[in-house]
C-alpha positions in Angstrom: -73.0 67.3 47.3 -71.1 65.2 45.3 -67.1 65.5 45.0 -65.3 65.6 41.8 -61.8 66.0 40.6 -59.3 66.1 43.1 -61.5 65.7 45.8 -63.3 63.1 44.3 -65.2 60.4 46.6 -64.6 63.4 49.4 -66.1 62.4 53.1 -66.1 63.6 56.4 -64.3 60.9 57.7 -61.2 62.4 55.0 -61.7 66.2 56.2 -60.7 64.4 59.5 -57.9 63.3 58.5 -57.0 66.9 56.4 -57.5 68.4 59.3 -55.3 66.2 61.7 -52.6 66.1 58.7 -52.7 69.8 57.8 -52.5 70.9 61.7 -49.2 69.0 61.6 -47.8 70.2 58.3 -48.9 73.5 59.6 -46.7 73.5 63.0 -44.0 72.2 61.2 -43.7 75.1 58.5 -43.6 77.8 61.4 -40.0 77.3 62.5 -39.0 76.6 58.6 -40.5 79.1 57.4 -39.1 81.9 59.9 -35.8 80.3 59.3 -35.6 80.2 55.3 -36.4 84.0 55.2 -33.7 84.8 57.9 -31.5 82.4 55.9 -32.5 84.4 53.1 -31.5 87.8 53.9 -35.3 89.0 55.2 -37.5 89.5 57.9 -38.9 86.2 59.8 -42.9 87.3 58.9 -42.0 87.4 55.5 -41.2 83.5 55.1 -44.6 82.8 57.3 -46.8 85.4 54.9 -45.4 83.3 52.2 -46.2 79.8 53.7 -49.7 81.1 54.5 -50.3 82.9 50.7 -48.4 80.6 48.8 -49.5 77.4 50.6 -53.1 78.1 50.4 -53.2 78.9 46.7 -50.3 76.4 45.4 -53.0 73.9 47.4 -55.9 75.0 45.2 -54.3 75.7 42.8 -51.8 73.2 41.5 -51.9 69.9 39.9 -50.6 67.3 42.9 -53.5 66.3 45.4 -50.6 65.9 48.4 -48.6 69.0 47.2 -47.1 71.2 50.6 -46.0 74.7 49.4 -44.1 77.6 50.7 -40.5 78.8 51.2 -37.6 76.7 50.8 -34.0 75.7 51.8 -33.2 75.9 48.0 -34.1 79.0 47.4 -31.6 80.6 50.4 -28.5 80.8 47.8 -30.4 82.6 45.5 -32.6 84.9 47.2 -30.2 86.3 49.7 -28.0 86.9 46.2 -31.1 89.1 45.1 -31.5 90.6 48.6 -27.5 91.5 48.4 -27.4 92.9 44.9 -30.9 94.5 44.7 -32.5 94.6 47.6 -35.6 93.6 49.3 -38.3 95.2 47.0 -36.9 94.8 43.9 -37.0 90.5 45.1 -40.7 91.3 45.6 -41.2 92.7 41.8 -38.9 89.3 40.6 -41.0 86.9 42.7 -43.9 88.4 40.9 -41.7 87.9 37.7 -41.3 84.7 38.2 -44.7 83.9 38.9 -45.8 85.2 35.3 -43.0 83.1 34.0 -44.4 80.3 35.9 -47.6 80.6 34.3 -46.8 80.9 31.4 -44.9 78.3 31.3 -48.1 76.2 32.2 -50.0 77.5 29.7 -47.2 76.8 27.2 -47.4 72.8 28.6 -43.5 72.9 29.3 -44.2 71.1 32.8 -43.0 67.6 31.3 -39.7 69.2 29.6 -38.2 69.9 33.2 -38.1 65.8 33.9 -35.4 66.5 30.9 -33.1 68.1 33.1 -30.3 65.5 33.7 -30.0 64.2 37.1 -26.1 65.0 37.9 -27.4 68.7 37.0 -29.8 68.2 39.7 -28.0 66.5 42.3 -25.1 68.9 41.7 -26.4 72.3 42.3 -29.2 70.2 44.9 -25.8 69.4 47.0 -24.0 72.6 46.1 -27.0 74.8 47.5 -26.8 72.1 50.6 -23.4 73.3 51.4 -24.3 76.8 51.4 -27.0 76.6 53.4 -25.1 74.4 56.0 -21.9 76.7 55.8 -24.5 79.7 56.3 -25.5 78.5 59.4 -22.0 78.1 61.0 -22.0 81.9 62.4 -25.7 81.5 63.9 -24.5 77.8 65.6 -21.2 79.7 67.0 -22.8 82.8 67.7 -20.1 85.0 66.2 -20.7 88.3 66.2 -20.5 91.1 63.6 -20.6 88.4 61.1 -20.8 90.3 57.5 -23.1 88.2 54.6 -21.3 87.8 51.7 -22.7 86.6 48.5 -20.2 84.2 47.7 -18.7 81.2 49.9 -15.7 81.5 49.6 -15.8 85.4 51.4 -18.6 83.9 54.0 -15.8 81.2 54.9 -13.1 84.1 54.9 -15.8 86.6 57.6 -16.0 82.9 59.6 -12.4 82.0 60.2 -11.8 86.0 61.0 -14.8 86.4 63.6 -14.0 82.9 65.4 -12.6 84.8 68.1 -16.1 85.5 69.0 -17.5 82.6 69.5 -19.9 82.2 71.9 -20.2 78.8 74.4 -23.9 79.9 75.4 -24.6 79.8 71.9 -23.0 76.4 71.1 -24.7 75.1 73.9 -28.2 76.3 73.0 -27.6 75.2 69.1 -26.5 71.6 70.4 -29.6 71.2 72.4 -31.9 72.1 70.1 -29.7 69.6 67.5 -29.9 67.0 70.0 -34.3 67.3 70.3 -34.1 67.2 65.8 -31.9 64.2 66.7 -33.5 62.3 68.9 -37.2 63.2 68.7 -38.2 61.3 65.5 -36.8 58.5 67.6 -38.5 58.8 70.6 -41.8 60.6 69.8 -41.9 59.8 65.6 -45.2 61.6 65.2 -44.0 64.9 66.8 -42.4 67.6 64.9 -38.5 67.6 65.9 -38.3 71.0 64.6 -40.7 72.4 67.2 -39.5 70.6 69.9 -36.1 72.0 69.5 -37.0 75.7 69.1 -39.5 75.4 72.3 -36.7 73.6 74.8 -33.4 75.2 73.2 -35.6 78.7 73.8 -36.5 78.1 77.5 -33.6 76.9 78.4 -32.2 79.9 76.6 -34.7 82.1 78.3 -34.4 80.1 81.7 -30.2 79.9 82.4 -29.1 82.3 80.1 -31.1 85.5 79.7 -29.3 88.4 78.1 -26.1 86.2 76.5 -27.4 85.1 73.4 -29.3 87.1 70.2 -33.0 86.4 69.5 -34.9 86.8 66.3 -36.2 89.9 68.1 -32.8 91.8 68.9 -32.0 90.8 64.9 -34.8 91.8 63.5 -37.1 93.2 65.5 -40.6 91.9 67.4 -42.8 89.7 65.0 -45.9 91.7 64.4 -48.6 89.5 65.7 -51.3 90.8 62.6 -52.6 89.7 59.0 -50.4 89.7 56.2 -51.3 93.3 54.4 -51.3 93.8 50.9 -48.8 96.2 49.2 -49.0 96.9 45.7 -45.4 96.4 44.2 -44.0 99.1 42.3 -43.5 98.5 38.9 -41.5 100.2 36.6 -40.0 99.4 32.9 -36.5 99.9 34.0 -37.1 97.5 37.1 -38.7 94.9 35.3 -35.7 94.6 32.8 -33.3 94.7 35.7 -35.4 91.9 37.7 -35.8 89.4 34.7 -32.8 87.1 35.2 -33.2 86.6 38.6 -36.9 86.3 37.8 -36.0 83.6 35.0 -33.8 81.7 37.9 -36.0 81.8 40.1 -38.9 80.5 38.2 -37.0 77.6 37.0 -35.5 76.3 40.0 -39.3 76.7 41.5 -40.5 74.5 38.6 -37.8 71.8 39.2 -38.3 71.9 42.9 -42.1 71.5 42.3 -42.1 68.8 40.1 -39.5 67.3 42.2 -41.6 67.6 45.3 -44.8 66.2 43.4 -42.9 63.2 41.8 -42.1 62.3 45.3 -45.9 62.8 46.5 -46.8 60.6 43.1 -44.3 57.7 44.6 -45.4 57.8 48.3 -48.9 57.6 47.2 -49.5 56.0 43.4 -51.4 59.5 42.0 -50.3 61.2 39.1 -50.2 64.6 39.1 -50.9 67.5 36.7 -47.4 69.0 36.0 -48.4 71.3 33.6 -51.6 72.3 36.1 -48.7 72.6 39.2 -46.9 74.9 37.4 -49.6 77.0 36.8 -50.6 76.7 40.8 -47.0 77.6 41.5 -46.9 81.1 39.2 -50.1 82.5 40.6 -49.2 81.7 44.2 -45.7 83.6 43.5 -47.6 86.6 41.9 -49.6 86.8 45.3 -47.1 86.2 47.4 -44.9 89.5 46.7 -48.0 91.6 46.7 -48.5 90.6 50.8 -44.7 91.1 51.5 -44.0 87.2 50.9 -40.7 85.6 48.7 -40.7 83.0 46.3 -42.0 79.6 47.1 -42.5 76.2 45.6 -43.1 72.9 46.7 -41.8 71.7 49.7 -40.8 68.1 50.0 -40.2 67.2 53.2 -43.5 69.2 54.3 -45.0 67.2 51.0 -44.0 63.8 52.3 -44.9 64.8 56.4 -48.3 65.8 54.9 -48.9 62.4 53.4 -47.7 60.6 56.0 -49.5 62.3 58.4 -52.7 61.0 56.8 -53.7 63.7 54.3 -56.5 62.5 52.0 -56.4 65.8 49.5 -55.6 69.5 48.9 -57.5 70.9 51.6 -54.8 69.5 53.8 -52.4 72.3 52.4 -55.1 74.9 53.1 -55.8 73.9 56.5 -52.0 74.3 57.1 -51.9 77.7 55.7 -54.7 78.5 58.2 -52.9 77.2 61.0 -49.6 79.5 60.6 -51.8 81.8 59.8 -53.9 81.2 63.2 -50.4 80.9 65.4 -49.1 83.9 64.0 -52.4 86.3 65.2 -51.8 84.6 68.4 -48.7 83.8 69.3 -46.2 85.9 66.9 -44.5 87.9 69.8 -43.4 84.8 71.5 -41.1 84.1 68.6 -39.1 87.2 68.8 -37.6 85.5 72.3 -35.9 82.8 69.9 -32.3 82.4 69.4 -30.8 82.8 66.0 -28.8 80.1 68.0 -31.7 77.7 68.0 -32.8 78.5 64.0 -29.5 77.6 62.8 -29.5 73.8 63.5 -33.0 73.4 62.1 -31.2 74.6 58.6 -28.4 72.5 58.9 -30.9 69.3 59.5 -32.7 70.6 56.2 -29.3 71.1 54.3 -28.3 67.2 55.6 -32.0 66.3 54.1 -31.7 67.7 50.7 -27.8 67.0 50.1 -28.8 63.5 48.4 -25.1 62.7 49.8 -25.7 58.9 48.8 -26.7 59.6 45.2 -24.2 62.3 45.1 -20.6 60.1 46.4 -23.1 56.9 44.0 -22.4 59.0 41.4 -19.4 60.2 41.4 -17.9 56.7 42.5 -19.3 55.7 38.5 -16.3 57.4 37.3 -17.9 58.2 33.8 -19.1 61.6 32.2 -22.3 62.3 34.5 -19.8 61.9 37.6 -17.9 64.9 35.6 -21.4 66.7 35.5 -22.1 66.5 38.9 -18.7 67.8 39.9 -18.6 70.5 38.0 -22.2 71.5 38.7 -21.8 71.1 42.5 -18.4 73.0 43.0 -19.6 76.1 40.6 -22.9 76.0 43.1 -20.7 76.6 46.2 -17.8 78.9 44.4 -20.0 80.6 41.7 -23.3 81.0 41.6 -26.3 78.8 41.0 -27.2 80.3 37.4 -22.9 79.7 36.1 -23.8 76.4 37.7 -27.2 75.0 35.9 -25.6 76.7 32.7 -22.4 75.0 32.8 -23.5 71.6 34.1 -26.1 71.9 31.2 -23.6 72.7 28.3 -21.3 70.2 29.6 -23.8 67.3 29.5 -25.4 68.4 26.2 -21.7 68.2 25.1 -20.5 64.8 26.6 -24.1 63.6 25.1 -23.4 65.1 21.8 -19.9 62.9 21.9 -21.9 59.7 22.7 -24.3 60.1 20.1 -21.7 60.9 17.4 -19.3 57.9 18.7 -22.5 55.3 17.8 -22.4 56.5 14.6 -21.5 53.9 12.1 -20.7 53.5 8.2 -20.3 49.7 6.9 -19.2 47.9 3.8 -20.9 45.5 3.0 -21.2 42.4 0.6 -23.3 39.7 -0.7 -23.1 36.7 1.7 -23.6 34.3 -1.1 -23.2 31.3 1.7 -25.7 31.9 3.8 -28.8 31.1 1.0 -30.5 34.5 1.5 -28.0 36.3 -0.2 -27.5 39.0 2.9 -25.2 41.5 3.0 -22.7 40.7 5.5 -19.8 43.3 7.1 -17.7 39.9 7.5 -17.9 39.3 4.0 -15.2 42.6 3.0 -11.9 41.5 2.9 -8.7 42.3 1.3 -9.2 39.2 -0.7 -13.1 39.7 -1.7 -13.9 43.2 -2.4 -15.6 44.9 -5.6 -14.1 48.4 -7.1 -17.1 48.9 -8.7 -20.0 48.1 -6.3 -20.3 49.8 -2.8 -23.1 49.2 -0.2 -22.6 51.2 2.7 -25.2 50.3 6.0 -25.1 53.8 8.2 -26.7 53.3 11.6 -27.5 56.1 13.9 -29.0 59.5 14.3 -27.6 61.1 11.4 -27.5 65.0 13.3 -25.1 67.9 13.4 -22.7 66.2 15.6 -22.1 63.4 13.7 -21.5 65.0 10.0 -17.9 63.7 10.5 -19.3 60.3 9.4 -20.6 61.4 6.7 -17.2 63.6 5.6 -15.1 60.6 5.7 -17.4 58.4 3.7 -17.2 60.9 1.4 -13.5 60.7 1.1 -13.4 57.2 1.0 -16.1 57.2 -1.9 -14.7 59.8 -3.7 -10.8 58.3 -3.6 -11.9 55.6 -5.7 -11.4 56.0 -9.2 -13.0 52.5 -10.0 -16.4 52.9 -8.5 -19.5 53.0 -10.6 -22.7 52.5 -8.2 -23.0 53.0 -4.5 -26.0 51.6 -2.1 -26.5 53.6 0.6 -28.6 50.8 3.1 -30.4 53.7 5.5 -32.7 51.3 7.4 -30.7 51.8 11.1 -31.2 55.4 10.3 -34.1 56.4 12.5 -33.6 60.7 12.3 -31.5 63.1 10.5 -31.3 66.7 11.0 -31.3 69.7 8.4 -26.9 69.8 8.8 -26.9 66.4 8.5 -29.1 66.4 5.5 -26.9 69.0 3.8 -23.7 67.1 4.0 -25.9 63.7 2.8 -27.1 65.6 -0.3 -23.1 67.2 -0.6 -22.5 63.6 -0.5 -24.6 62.5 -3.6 -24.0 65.6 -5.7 -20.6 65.0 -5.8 -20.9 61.3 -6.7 -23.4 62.2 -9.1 -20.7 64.5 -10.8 -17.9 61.9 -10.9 -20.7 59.8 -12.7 -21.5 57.6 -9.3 -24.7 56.1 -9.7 -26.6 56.4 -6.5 -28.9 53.6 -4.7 -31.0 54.4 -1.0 -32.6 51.1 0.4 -34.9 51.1 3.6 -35.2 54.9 4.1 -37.1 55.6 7.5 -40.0 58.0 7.1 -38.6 61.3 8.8 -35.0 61.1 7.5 -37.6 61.0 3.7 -39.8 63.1 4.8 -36.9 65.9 5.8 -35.5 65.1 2.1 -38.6 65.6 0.3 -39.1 68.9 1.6 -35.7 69.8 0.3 -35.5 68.0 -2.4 -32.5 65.9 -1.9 -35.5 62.5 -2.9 -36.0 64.3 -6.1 -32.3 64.6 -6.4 -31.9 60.8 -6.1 -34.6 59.3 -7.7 -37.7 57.9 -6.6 -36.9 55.3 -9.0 -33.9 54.9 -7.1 -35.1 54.4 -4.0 -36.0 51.1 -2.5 -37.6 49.8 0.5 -35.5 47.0 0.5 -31.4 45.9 0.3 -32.5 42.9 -2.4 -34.7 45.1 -4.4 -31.8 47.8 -5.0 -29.4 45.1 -5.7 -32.1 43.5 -8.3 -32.2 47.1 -10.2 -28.4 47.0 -10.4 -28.8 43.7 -11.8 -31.1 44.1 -14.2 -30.5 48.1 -15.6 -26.9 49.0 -14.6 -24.2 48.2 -16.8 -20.5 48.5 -15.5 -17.0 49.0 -16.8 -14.0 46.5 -16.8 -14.1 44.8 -12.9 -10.7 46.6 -12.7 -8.6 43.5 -10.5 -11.0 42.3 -8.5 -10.3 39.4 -6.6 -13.8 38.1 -5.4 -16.9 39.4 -7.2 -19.7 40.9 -4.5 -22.0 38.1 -5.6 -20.1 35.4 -6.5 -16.5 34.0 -7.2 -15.6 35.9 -10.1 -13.9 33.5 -12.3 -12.7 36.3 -15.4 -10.6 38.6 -13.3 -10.6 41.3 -16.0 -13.5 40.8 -18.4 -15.6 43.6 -19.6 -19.6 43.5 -19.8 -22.3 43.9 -17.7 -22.3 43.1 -13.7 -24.5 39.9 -14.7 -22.0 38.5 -16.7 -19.3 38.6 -13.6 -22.1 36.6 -11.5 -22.8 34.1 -14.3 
């Protein structure tokens, strides 16, 4: 049989390796996946359902040949807000949401817009939803009890400080161990999975010195049931659906990030290129099956992703094979799980919060002191105080603004003259000066995106132009122009109308094709003048030459051309030259 596509050149010698890599990946995402759906306000199960549904098909499915995919740390803020404010079956029906949005937005081929997302955005609410997970933890690692979960930080700070009375030392002890085995076992034994080792001694010790004194995933939550995901069809109804669509929206776009984030990374550690508008496709249908088993959202996972690479995978069937090993472990040893300690989840999310905090970009960043540093801060600290939709939204406005500002400030309007000096005749900025001017004759270079934020330019030539009573023809040199927008267009055409009226003759050299393109189709070329439209600065200045005849030179000091010897002689502009 001969292997295409993704599993192109496929051997036996490479299921070997899938099979080594995705047993790995697989005992990895057991403790993770139990602890992101405690973290996120739900039963244990439900975060393995979801690596076993979700992984398998976002394997399949999706465009990255290395891609790892189930429940994540960045989903904890927002799910448990869902689970707070709606409840747990109205997150199934926005899962599923989220997974048509998902798709669709693979179909629509909107996979490579997401890379537009600006980075302090990223790194902001990345960090921000770091914090929260790390700060959720806290009660777990101190084993305070009657701890109420509050949607907000702030409040889940507030239940801390007020339930520290509580505090457990069993528990402390327990968490440190199993910190102490994340710690030290990539050290000691780098090919076995920290995150296991820690949940297996913290829970006999537990088990072993301190029966009775600390609370286990099973006196939280109940036993695991040790049995096949079963399907549940989600009840849908129109009111629900409208009520689920913004969190559905949310949750679909921070799964798209964190997917292309996660395959970017697979792309890097391995030289593929992967399918982004394919992945995102992968992604929707895995979260419309997901919900319909009793799973939550998912996306890709990138320390998982970069553990399944490095473990040797050689394509997707990797990601399977790890869906059927949680799936495997849970049939056969799902009650044994119910004897951990919320004490011994709790470090395992603070390792993952550490991991995804990007601390080094983040205090990079925000060392720069410029207007990205300002993004980032604002979009982290709204994370943690707000929530993460005020925070993407805010973060976005403000960078769309500061970019805006940028954009508007490399805006530019020139005078220019004749440089008679340099042989060429070019037309120099230098060569405007109090002493050498020309009433009559103004050529103006604008350079920049001529676009709604920059229309001031445009308003103050305007003023300039029209304050001079002497001036007879202006050159507008729109060669540095590369794009203009429709408001931009208006005031350009404002511009000219207005000149036109005061009798302003009206020159355009070196036009770009979609700032003429954009005036054709409104008409402002027709408006000027084909035959007043040049494709270069000397062949407008020729036409002037040879068809324009001016007024008295009204005082001039310095002709544009040359000297002008007859300070105030009438005639035609090639008698001041001559």
């Amino acid at each position: 049989m001969k292997w295409v596509g993704r599993f192109s050149g496929y051997s036996a010698h490479a299921f070997r390796k899938d099979l080594v890599s995705g047993c790995i990946v697989g005992i990895v995402a057991i403790p993770l996946g139990m602890a992101f759906a405690i973290a996120s306000g739900v039963r244990p199960e439900y975060g393995l359902y979801t690596t076993i549904i979700a992984g398998i098909l976002i394997s399949l499915l999706g465009g990255s040949k290395f891609q790892i995919g189930g429940p994540t740390g960045a989903f904890i803020p927002v799910l448990l807000a869902v689970v707070m404010q709606y409840g747990y079956e109205n997150l199934l029906v926005a899962g599923f949401l989220a997974g048509v949005f998902l798709v669709l937005m693979g179909l629509l081929r909107l996979g490579s817009l997401i890379k537009f997302i600006p980075k302090p955005v990223t790194i902001g609410f990345t960090s921000g939803i770091a914090v929260i997970i790390f700060s959720g933890q806290i009660a777990n690692f101190l084993g305070l009890e009657e701890v109420e979960r509050h949607e907000y930080f702030f409040y889940n700070m507030k239940e801390i400080f007020l339930r520290i009375s509580s505090l457990n030392l069993y528990s402390v002890l327990i968490a440190g161990i199993c910190l102490a085995a994340l710690i030290l076992t990539p050290k000691i034994l780098p090919k076995v999975p920290g995150s296991l080792v820690g949940i297996i001694a913290s829970t006999l010790i537990a088990a072993w010195l301190f029966p009775g004194k600390l609370t286990t995933i099973g006196a939280a939550y109940g036993p695991i049931p040790a049995e096949l995901p079963s399907f549940a069809p989600l009840d849908f109804t129109w009111d629900r659906i409208l009520l689920m669509l913004q969190p559905a929206l949310i949750i679909a776009m921070l799964g798209s990030i964190e997917s292309l984030l996660s395959a970017v990374v697979a792309d890097e550690m391995t030289g593929t290129r992967h399918n982004s508008n394919r992945e995102l496709i992968g992604q929707g249908v895995a979260n419309m099956a997901a919900p319909l088993f009793g799973g939550i959202p998912a996306t890709g996972a990138i320390a998982r992703t970069a553990t399944n690479i490095k473990s040797g995978a050689a394509s997707p069937l990797s990601g399977v094979i790890h869906g059927i090993v949680v799936l495997l472990i849970v049939v056969l040893f799902a009650p044994y799980a119910s004897s951990i300690p919320l004490a011994s989840m709790a470090p395992i999310l603070m390792v993952v919060a550490w991991n995804m905090s990007e601390y080094k970009n983040f205090t990079h960043m925000l060392k720069m002191r410029t207007g990205d540093s300002l993004i980032l801060l604002v979009t982290f600290v709204l994370t943690v105080f707000t929530t993460l939709t005020v925070a993407v939204q805010a973060g976005l406005a403000l960078a769309v603004i500061l970019f805006l500002k940028r954009m508007s400030g490399i805006v530019a309007v020139n005078k220019m003259l004749p440089d008679h000096t340099s042989g060429k005749e070019k037309v120099q900025a230098h060569m405007v000066t109090e002493e050498r001017n020309c009433p009559q004759l103004g050529i103006y270079t604008i350079e920049g995106t001529l676009f709604f934020g920059a229309t001031h330019v445009l308003e103050n030539l305007e003023e300039k132009l029209l304050g001079d009573p002497d001036l007879r023809v202006v050159l507008l040199r729109m060669g540095r122009v590369p794009f203009m927008d429709t408001t931009a267009e208006a005031n350009f055409i404002s511009l000219i109308q207005r000149l036109m009226q005061r009798g302003v003759i009206v020159l355009i050299s070196g036009i770009k094709p979609q700032p003429k393109e954009l005036l054709v189709k409104t008409g402002g070329y027709a408006l000027i003048g084909d035959s007043r439209c040049f494709e270069h600065t000397g062949e407008a200045l020729n036409y002037a030459l040879e068809h324009l005849q001016f007024h008295k030179c009204l005082g001039c000091k310095q002709f544009a051309f040359r000297e002008c010897t007859t300070l105030s002689s009438t005639g035609s502009l090639r008698q001041h030259i001559s």
